[in-house]
C-alpha positions in Angstrom: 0.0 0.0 0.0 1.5 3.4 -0.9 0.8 6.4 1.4 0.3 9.9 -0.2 0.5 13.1 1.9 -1.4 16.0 0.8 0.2 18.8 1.9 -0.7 22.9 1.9 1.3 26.3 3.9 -1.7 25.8 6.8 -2.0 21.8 6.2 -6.0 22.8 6.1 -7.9 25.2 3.4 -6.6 24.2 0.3 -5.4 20.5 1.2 -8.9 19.7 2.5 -9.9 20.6 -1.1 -7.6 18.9 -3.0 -8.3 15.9 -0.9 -11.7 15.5 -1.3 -11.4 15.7 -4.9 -8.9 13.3 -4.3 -10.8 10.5 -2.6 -13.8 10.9 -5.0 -11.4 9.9 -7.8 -9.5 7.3 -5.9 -13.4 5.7 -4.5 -14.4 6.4 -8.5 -11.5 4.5 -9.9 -11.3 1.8 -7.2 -7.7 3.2 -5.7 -9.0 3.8 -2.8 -7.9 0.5 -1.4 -4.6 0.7 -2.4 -3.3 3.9 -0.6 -3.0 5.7 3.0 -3.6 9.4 2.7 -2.2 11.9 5.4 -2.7 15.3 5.5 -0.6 18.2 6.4 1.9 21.2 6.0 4.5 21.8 3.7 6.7 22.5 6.8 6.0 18.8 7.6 6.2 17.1 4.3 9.6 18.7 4.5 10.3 16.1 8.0 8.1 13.1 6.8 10.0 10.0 5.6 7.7 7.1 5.5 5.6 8.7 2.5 5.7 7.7 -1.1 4.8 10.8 -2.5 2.8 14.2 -2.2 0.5 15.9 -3.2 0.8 19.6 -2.9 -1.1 22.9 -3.0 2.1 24.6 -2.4 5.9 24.4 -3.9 7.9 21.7 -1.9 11.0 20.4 -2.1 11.7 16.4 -1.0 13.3 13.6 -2.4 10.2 11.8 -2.8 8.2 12.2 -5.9 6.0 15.7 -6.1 2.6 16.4 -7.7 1.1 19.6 -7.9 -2.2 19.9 -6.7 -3.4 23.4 -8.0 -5.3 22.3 -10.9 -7.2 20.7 -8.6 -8.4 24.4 -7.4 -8.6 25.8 -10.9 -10.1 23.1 -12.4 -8.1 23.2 -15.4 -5.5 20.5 -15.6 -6.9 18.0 -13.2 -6.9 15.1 -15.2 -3.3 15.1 -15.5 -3.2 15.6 -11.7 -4.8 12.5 -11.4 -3.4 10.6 -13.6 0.1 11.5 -11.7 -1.3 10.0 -8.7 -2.9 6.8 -10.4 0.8 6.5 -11.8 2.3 6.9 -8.6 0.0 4.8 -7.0 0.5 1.8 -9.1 3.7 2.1 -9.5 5.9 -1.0 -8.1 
């Protein structure tokens, strides 16, 4: 099971948004299953070490793969947001 951490500057507003997009796509695709989501600040993402990846609202540097959650605010671009995480999420 891979774990994702969604991650804004507050860890609330914007994150809470992007997640429950998130989970609708993940419960819509039948991902759900297969991944533990977290939730929380970029300060934190920046301390975390048992994640896989993130999924951010805000820029954020780590060594584990990064997708950018702000078309997920927009509207525009989401698909390719999640198809990053289906990728990520099935990815061995």
């Amino acid at each position: 099971m891979k774990h994702m951490l969604i991650c804004c500057g507050a860890g609330v507003a914007t994150s809470t948004v992007a997640l429950k997009k998130i989970e609708a796509f993940l419960d819509s695709s039948g991902l759900k299953d297969r991944v533990r989501i977290s939730q929380g600040t970029v300060a934190e993402a920046k301390t975390r070490d048992d994640v896989d990846f993130i999924v951010s609202t805000s820029p954020v540097a780590v060594s584990v793969p990064v997708v950018n959650a702000v078309p997920l605010l927009t509207g525009i671009g989401a698909d390719n947001v999640f198809a990053s995480i289906k990728a990520l999420i099935n990815e061995n």
